[in-house]
PQR file with spaces between the fields and no chain letter, atoms N, CA, C, O and H, PARSE charges and radii, in Angstrom:
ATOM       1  N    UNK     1      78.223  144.648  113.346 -0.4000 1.5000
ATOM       2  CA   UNK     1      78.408  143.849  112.159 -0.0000 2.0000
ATOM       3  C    UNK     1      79.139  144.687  111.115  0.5500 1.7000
ATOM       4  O    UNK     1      78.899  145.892  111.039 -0.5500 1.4000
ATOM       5  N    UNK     2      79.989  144.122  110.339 -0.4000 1.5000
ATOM       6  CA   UNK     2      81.311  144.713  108.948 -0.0000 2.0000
ATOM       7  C    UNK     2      79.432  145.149  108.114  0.5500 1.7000
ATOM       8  O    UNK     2      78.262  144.774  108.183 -0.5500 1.4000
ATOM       9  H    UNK     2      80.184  143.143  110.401  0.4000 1.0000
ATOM      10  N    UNK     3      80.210  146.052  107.475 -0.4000 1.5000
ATOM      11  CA   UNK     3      79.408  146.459  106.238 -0.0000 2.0000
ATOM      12  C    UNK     3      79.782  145.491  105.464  0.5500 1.7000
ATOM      13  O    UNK     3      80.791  144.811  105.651 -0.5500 1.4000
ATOM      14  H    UNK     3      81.161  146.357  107.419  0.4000 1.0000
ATOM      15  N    UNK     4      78.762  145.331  104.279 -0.4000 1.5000
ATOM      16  CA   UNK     4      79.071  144.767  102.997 -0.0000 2.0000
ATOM      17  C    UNK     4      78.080  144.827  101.899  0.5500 1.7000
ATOM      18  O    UNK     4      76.877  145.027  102.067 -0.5500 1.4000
ATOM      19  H    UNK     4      77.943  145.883  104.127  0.4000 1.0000
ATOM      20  N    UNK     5      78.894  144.571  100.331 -0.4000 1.5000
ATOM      21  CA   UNK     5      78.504  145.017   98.922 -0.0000 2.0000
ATOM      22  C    UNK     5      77.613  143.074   98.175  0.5500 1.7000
ATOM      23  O    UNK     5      77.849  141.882   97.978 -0.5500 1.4000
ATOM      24  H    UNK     5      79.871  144.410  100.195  0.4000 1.0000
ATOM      25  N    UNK     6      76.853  143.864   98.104 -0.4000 1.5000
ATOM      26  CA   UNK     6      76.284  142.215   96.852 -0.0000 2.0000
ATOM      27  C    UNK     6      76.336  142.966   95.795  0.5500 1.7000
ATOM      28  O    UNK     6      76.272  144.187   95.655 -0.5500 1.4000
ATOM      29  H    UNK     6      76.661  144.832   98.264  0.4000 1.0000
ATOM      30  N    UNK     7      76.484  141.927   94.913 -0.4000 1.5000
ATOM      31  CA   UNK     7      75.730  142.946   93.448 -0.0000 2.0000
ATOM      32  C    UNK     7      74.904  141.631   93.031  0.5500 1.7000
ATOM      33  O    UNK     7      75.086  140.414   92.993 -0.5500 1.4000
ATOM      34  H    UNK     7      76.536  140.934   95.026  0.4000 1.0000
ATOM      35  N    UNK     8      73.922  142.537   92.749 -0.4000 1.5000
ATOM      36  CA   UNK     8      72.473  141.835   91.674 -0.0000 2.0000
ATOM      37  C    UNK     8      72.449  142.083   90.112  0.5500 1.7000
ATOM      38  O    UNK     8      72.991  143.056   89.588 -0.5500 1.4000
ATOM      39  H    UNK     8      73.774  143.525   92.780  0.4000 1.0000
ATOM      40  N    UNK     9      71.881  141.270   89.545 -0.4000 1.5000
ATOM      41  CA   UNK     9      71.447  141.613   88.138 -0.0000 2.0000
ATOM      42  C    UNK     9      70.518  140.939   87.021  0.5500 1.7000
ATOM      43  O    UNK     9      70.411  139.742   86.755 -0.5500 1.4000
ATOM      44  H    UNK     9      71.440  140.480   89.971  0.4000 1.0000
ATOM      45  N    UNK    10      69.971  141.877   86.527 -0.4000 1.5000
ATOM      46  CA   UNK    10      68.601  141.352   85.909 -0.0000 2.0000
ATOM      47  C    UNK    10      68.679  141.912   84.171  0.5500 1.7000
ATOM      48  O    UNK    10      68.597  143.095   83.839 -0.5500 1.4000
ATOM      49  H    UNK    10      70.058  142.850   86.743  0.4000 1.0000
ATOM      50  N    UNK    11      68.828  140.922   83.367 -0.4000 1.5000
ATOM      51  CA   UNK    11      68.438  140.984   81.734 -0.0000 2.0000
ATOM      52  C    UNK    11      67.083  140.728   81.187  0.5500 1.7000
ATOM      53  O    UNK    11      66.436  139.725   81.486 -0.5500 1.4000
ATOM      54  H    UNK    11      68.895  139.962   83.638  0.4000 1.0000
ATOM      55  N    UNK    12      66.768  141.424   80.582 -0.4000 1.5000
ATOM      56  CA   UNK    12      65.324  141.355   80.244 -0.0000 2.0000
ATOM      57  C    UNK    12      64.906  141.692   78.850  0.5500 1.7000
ATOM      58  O    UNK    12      64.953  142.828   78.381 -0.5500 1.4000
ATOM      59  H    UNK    12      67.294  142.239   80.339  0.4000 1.0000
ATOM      60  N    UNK    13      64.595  140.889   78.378 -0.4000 1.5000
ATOM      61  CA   UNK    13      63.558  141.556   76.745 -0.0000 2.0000
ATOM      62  C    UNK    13      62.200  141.239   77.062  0.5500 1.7000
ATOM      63  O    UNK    13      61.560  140.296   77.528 -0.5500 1.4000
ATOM      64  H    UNK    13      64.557  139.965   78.760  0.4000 1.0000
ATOM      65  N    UNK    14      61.938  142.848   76.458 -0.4000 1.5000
ATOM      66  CA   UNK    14      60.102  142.988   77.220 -0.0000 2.0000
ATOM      67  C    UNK    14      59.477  143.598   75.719  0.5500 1.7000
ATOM      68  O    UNK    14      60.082  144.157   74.804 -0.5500 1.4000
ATOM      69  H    UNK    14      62.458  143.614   76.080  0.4000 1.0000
ATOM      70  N    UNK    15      58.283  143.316   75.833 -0.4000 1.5000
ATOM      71  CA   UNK    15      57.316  143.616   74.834 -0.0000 2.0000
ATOM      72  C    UNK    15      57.671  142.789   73.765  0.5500 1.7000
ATOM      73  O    UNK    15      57.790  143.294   72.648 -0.5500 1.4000
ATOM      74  H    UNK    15      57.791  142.862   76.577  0.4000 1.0000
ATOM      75  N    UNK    16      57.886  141.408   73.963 -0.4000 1.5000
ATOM      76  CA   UNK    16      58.083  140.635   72.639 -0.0000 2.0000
ATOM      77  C    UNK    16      56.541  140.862   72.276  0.5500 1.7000
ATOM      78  O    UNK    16      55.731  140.988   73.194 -0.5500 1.4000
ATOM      79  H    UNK    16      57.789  140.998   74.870  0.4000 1.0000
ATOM      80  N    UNK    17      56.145  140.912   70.971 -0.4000 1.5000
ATOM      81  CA   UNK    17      54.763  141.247   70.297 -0.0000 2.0000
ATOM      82  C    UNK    17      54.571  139.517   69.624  0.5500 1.7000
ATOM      83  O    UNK    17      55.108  139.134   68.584 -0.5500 1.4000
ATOM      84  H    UNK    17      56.804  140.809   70.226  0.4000 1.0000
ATOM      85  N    UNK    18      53.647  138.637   70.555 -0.4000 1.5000
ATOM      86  CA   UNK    18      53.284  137.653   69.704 -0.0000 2.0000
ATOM      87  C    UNK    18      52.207  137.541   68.437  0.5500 1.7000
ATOM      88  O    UNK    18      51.172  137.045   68.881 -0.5500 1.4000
ATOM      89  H    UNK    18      53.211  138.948   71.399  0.4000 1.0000
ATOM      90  N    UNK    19      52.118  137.758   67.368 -0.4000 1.5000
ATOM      91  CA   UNK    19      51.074  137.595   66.831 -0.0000 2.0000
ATOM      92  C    UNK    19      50.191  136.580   66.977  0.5500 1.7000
ATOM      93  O    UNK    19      49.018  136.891   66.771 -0.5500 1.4000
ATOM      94  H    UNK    19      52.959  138.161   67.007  0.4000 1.0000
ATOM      95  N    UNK    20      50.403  135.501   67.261 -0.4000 1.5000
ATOM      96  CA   UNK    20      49.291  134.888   66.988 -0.0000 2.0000
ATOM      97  C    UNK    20      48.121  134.710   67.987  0.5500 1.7000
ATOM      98  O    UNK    20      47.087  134.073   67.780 -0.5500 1.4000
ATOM      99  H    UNK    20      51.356  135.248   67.428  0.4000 1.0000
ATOM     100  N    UNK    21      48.482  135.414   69.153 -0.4000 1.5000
ATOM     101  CA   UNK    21      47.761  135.967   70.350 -0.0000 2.0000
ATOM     102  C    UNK    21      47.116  137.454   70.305  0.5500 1.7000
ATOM     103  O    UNK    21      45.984  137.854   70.574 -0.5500 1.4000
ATOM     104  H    UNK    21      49.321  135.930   69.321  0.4000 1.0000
ATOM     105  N    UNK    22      48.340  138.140   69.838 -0.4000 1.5000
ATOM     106  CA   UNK    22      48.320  139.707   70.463 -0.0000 2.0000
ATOM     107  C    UNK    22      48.613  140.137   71.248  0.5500 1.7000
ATOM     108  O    UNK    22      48.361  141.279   71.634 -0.5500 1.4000
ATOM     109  H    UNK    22      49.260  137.814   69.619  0.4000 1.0000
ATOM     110  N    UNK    23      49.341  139.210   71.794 -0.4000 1.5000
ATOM     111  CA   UNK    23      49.871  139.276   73.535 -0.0000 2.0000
ATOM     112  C    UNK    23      51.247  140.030   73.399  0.5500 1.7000
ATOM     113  O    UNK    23      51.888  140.060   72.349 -0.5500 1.4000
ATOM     114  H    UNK    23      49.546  138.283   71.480  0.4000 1.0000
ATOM     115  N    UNK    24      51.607  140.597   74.500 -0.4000 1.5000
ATOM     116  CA   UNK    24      53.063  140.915   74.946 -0.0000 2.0000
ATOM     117  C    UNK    24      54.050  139.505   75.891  0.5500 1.7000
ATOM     118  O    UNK    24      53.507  138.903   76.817 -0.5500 1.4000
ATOM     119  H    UNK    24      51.085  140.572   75.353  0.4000 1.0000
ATOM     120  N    UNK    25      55.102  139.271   75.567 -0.4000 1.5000
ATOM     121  CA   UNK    25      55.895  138.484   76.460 -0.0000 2.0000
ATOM     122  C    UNK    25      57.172  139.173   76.534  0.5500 1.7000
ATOM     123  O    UNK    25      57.976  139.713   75.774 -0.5500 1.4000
ATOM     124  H    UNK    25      55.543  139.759   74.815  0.4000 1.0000
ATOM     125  N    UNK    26      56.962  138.831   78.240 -0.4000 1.5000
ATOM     126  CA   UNK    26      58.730  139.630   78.475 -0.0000 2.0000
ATOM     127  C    UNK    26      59.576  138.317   78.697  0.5500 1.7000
ATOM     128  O    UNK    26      59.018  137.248   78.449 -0.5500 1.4000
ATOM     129  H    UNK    26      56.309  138.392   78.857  0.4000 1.0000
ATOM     130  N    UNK    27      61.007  138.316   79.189 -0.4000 1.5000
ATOM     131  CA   UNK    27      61.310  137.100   79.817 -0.0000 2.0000
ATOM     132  C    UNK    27      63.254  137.978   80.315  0.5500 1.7000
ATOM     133  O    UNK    27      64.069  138.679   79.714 -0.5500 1.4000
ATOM     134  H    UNK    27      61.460  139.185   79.391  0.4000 1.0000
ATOM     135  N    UNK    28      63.180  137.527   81.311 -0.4000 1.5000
ATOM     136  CA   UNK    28      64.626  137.698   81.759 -0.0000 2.0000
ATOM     137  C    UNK    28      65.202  137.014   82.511  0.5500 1.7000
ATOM     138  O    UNK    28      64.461  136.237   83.113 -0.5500 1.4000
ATOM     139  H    UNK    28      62.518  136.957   81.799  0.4000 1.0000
ATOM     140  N    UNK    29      66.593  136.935   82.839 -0.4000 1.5000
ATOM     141  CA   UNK    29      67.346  136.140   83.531 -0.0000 2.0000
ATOM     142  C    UNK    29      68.078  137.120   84.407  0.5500 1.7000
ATOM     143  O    UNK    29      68.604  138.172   84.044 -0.5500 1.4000
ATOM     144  H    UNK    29      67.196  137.566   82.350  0.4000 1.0000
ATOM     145  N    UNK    30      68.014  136.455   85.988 -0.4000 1.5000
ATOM     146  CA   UNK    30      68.249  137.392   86.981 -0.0000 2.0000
ATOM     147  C    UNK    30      69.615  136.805   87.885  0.5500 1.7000
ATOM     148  O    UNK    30      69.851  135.614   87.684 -0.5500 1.4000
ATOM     149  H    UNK    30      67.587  135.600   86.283  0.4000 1.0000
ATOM     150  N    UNK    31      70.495  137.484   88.813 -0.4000 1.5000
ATOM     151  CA   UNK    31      70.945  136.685   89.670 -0.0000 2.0000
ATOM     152  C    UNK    31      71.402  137.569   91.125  0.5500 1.7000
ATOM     153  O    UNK    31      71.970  138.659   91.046 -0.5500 1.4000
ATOM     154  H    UNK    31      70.304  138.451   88.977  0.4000 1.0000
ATOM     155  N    UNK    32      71.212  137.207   91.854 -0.4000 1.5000
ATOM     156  CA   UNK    32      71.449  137.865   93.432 -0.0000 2.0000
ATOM     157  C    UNK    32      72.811  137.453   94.122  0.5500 1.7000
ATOM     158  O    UNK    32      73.207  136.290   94.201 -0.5500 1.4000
ATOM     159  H    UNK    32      70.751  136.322   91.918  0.4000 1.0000
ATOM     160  N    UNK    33      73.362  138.371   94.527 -0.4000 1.5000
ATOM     161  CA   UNK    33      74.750  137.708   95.175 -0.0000 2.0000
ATOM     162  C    UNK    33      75.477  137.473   94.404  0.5500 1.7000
ATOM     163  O    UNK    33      76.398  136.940   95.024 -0.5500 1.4000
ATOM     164  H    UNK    33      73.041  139.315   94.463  0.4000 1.0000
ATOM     165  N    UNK    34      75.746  137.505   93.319 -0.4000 1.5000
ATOM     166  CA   UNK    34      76.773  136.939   92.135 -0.0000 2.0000
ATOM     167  C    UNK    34      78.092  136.919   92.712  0.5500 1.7000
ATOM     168  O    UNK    34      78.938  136.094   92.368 -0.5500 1.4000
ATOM     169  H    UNK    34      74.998  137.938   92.815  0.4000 1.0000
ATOM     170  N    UNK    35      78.242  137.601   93.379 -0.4000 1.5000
ATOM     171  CA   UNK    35      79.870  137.068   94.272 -0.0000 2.0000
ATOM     172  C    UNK    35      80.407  136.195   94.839  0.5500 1.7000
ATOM     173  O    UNK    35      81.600  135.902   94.923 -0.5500 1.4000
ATOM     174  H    UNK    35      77.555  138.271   93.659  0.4000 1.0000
ATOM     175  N    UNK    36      78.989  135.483   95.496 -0.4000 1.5000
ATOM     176  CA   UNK    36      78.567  134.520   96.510 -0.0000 2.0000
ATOM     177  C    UNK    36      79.614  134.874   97.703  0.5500 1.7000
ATOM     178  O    UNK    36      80.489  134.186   98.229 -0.5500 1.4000
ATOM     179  H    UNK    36      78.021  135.721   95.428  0.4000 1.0000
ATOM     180  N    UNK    37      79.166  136.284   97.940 -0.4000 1.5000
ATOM     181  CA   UNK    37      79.819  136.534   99.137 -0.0000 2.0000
ATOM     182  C    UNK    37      79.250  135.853  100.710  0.5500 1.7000
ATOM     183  O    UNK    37      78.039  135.956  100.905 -0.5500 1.4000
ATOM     184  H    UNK    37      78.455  136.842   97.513  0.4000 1.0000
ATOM     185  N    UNK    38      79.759  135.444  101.370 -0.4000 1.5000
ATOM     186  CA   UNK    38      79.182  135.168  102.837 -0.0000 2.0000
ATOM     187  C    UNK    38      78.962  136.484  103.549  0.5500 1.7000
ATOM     188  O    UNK    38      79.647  137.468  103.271 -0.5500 1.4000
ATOM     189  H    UNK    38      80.743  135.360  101.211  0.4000 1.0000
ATOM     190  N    UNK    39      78.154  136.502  104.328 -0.4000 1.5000
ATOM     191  CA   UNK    39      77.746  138.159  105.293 -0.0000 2.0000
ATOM     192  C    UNK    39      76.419  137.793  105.789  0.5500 1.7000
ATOM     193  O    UNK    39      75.473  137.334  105.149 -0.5500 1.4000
ATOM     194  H    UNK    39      77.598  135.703  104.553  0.4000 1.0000
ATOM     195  N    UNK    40      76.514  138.105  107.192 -0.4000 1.5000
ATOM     196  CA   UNK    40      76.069  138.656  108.387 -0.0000 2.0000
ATOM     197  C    UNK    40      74.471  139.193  107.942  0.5500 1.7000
ATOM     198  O    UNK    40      74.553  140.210  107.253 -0.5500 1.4000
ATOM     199  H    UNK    40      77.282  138.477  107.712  0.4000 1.0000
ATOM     200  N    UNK    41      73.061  138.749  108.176 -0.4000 1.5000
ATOM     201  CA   UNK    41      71.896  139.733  108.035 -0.0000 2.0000
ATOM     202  C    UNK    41      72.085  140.019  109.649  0.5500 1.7000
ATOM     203  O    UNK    41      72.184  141.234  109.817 -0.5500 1.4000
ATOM     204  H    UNK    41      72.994  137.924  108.736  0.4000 1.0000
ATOM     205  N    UNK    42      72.159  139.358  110.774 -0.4000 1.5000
ATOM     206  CA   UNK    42      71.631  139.576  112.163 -0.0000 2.0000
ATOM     207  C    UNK    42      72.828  139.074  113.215  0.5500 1.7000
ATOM     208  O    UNK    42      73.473  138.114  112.795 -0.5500 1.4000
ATOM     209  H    UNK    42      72.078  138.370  110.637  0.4000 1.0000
ATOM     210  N    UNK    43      73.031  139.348  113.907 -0.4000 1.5000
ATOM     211  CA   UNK    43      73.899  138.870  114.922 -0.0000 2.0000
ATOM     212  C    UNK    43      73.186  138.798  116.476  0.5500 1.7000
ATOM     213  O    UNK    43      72.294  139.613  116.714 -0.5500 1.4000
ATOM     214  H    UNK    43      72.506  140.128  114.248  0.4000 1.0000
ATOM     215  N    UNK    44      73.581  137.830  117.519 -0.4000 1.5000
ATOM     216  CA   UNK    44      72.815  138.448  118.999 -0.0000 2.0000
ATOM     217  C    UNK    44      73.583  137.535  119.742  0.5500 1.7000
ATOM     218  O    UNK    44      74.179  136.566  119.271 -0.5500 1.4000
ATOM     219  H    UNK    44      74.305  137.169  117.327  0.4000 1.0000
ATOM     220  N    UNK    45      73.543  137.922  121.071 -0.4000 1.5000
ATOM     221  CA   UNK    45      74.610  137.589  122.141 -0.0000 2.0000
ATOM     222  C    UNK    45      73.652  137.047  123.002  0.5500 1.7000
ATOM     223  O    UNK    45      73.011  137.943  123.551 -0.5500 1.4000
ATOM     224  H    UNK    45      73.059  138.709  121.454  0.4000 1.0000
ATOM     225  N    UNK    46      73.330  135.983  123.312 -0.4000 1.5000
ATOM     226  CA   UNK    46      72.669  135.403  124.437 -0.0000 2.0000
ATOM     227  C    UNK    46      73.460  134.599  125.250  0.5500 1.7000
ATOM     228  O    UNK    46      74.394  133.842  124.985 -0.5500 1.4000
ATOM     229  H    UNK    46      73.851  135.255  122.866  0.4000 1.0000
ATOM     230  N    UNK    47      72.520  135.124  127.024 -0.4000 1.5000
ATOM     231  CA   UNK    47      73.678  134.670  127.723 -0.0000 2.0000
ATOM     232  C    UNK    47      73.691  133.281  127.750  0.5500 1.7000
ATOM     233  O    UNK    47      72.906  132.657  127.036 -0.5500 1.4000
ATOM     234  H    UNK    47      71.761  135.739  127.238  0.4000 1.0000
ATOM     235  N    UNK    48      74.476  132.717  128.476 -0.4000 1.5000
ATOM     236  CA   UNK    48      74.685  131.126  128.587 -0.0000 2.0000
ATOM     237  C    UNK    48      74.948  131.080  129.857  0.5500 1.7000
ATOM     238  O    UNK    48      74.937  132.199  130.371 -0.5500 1.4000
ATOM     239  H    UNK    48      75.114  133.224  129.055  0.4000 1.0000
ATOM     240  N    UNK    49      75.230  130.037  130.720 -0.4000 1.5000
ATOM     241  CA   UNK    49      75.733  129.449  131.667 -0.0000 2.0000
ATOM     242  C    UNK    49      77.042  129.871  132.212  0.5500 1.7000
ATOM     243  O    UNK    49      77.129  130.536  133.244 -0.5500 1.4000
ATOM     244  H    UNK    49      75.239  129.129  130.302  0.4000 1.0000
ATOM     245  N    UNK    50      78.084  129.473  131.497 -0.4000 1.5000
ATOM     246  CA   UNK    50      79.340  129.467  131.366 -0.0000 2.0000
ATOM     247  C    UNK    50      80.149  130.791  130.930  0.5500 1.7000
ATOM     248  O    UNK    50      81.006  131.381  131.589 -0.5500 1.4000
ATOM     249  H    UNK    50      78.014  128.933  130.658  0.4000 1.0000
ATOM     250  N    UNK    51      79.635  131.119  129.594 -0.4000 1.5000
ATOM     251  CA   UNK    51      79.821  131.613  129.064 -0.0000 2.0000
ATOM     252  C    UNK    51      79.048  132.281  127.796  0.5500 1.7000
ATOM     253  O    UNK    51      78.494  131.452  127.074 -0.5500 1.4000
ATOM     254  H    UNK    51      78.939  130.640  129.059  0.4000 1.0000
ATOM     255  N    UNK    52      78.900  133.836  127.352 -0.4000 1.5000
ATOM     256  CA   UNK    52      77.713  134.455  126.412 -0.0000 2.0000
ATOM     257  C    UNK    52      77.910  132.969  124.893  0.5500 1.7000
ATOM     258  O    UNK    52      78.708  132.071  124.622 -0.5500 1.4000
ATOM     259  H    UNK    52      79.350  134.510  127.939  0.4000 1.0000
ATOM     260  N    UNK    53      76.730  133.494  124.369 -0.4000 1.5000
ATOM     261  CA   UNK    53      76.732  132.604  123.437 -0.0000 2.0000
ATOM     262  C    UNK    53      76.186  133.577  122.188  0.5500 1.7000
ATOM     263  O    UNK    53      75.074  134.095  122.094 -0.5500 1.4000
ATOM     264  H    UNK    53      76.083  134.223  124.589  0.4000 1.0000
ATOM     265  N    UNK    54      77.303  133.662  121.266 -0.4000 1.5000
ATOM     266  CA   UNK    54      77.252  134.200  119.917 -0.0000 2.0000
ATOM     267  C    UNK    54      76.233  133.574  118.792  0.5500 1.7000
ATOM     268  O    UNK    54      76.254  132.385  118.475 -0.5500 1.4000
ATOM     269  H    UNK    54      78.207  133.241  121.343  0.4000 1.0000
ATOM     270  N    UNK    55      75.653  134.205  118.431 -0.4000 1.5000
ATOM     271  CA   UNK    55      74.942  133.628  116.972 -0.0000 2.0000
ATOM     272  C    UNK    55      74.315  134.611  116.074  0.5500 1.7000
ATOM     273  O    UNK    55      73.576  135.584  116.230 -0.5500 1.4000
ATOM     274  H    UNK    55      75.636  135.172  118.688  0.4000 1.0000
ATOM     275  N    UNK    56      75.033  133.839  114.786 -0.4000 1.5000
ATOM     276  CA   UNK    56      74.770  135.203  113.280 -0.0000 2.0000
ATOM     277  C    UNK    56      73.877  134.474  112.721  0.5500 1.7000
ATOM     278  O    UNK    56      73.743  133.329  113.152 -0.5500 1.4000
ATOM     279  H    UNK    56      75.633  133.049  114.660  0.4000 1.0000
ATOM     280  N    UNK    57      72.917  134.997  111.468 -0.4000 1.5000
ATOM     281  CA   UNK    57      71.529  134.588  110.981 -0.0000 2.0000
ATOM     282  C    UNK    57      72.669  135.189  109.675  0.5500 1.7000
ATOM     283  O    UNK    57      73.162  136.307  109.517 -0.5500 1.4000
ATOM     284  H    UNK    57      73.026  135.927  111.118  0.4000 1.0000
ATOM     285  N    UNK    58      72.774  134.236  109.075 -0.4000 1.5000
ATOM     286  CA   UNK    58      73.715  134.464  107.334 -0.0000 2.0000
ATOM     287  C    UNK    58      72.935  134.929  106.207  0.5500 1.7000
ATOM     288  O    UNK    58      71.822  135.197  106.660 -0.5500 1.4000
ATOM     289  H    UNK    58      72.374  133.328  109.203  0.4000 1.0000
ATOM     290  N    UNK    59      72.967  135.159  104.948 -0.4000 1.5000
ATOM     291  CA   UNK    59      72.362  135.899  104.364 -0.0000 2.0000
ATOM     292  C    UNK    59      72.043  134.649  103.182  0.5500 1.7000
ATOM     293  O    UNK    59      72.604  133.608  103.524 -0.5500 1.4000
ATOM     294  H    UNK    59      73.871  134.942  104.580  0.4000 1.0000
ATOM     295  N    UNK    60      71.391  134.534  102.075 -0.4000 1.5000
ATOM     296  CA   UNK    60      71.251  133.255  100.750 -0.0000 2.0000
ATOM     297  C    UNK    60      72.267  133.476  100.355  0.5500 1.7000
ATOM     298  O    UNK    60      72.864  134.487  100.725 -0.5500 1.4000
ATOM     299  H    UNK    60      70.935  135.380  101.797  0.4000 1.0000
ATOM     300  N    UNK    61      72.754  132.677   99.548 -0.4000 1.5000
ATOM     301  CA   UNK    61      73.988  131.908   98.900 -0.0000 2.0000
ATOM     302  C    UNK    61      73.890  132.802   97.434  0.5500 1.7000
ATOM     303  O    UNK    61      73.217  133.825   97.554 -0.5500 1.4000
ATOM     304  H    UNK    61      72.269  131.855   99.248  0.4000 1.0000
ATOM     305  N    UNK    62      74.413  132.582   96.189 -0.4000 1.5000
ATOM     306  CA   UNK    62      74.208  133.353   95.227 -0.0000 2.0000
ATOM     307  C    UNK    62      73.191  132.097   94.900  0.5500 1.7000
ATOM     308  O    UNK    62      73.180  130.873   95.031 -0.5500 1.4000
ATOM     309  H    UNK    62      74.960  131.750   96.091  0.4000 1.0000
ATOM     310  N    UNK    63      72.335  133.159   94.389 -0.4000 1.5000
ATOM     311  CA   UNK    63      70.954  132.649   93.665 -0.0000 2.0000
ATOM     312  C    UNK    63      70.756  132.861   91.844  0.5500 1.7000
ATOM     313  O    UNK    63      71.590  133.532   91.236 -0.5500 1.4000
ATOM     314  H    UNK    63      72.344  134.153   94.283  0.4000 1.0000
ATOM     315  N    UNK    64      70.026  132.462   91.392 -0.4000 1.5000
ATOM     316  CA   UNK    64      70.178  133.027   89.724 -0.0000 2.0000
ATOM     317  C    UNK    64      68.900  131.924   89.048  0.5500 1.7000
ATOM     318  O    UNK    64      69.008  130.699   89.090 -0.5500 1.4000
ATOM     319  H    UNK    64      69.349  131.917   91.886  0.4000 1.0000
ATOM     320  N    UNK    65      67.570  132.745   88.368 -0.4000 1.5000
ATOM     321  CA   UNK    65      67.133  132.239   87.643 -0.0000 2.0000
ATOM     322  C    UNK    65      66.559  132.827   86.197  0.5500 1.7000
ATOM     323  O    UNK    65      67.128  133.723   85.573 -0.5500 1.4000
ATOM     324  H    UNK    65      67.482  133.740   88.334  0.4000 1.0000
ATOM     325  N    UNK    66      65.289  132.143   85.754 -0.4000 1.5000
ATOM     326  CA   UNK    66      65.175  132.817   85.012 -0.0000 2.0000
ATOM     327  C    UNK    66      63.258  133.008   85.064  0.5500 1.7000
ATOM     328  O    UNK    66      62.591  132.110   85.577 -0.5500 1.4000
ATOM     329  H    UNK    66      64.828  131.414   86.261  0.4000 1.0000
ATOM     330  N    UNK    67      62.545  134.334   84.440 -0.4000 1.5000
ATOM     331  CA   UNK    67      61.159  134.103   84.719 -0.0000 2.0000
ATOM     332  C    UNK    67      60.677  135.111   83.257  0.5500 1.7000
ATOM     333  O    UNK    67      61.170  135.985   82.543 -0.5500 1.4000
ATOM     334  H    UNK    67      63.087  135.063   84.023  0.4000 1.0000
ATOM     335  N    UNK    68      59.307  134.273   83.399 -0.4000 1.5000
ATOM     336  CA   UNK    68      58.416  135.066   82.141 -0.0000 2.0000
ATOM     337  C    UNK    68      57.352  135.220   82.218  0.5500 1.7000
ATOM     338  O    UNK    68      56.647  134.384   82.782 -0.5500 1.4000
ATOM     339  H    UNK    68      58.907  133.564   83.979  0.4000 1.0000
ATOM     340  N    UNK    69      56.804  136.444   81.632 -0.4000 1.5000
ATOM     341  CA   UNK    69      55.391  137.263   81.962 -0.0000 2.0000
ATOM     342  C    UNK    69      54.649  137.331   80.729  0.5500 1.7000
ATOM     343  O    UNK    69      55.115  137.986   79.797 -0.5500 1.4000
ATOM     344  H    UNK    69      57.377  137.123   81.173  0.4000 1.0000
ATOM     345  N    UNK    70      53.694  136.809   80.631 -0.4000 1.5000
ATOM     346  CA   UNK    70      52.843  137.182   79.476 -0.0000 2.0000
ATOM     347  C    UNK    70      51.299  138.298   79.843  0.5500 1.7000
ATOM     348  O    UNK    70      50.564  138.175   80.823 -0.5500 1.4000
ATOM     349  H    UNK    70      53.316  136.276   81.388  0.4000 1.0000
ATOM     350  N    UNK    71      51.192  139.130   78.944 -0.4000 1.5000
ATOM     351  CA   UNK    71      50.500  140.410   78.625 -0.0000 2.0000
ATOM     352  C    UNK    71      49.253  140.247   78.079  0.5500 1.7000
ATOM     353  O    UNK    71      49.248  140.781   76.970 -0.5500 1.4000
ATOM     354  H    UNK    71      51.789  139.230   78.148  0.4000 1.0000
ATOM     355  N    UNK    72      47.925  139.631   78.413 -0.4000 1.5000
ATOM     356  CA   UNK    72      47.172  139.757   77.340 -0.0000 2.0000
ATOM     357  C    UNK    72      46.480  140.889   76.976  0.5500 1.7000
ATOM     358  O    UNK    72      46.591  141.885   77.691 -0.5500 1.4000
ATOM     359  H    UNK    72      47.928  139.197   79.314  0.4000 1.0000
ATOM     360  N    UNK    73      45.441  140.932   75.506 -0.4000 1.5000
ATOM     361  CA   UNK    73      45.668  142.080   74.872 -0.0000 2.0000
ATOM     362  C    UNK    73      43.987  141.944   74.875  0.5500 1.7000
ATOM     363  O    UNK    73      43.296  142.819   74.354 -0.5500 1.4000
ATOM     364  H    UNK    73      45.351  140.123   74.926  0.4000 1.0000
């Protein structure tokens, strides 16, 4: 299988200080694959009848969300 590059990335503000809790909240927005490159996790050759039979296991698509954590105090 070709080598290949993803790039990931994750923004985050952490330790927002709520007062009216006392709590901490973080929250960031993330995304995987941002290229939305296509590529190969697995490949395998099984035989067939006729002829071998090829098959690749592909990797997720570009992904991207967003998530939040709260801290209590």
């Amino acid at each position: 299988m070709p080598t290949y590059w993803l790039t990931d990335a994750r923004l985050s503000l952490a330790n927002i200080k709520l007062a009216s809790s006392g709590g901490e909240l973080t929250i960031a927005a993330w995304g995987k694959n941002l290229m939305d490159r296509s590529y190969e996790n697995t490949g395998f050759e099984a035989p067939g009848i006729f002829a071998p039979a090829n098959f690749a296991v592909y990797g997720p698509p570009r992904t991207y969300g967003l998530s939040a954590q709260y801290n209590f105090h």
